[in-house]
Phi, psi and omega in degrees: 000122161283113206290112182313096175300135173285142167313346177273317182281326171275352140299030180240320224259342187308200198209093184207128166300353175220079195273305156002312181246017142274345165275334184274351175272333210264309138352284168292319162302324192287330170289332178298290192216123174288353192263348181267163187237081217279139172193200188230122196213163329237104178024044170197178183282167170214151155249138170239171197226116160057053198036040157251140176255117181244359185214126190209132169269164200228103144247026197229325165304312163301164189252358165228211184259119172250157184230139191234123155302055159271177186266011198071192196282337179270002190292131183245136172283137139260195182195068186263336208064036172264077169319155160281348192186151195226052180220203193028052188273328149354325202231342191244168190216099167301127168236359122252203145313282190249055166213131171224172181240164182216111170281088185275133179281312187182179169315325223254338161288349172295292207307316195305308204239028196297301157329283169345316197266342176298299203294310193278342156277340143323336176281342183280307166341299201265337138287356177256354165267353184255354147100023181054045200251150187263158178292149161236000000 
């Protein structure tokens, strides 16, 4: 029987030099919204809205702790460049239509864009209660 690993055991146990600023990123998503679900999908914490895990962190693609912004495992990519929003382009990186990466550096990038990263997970919550459907 395989015993369910805590999202604490598995950030105490990664293999990362800054578990510290992935707990406090972990922090902040969990504070942000009670409507999110902290758990474990593709080897990292993820959160979900409505059991779809729309925000899963990366640490291994990236040269630093990344947060990938998706629609979840049934979400099909485009690349048309019809973006769902155009806006916090400072901090985010489109890698599809509905899918972006948001590149956390360190504390001093928390302290910088801490709001900034507040605003746009809500914003992601609430395209993921509109089903990722573009405004008309």
């Amino acid at each position: 029987m395989n015993k369910k690993i805590s999202v604490d055991d598995f950030v105490n146990a990664v293999d990362h030099a800054d578990k510290k600023l992935i707990n406090t990123i972990r922090h902040i998503i969990i504070n942000t919204s009670p409507e999110l679900i902290e758990g474990i999908k593709w080897n990292a914490p993820s959160y979900s809205f409505k059991d779809n895990d729309i925000i899963t962190f990366n640490f291994k693609t990236f040269e630093n702790i990344s947060l990938i912004f998706h629609t979840g495992p049934k979400g099909k990519d485009t690349h048309f460049g019809n973006h769902l929003f155009n806006t916090y382009s400072e901090i985010i990186e489109w890698v599809a239509d509905k899918r972006f990466v948001i590149k956390i550096l360190d504390n001093n990038w928390i302290e910088k864009n801490n709001n900034m990263l507040k605003e746009i997970i809500l914003k992601w919550i609430e395209n993921a209660r509109n089903n990722f459907e573009y405004d008309h």
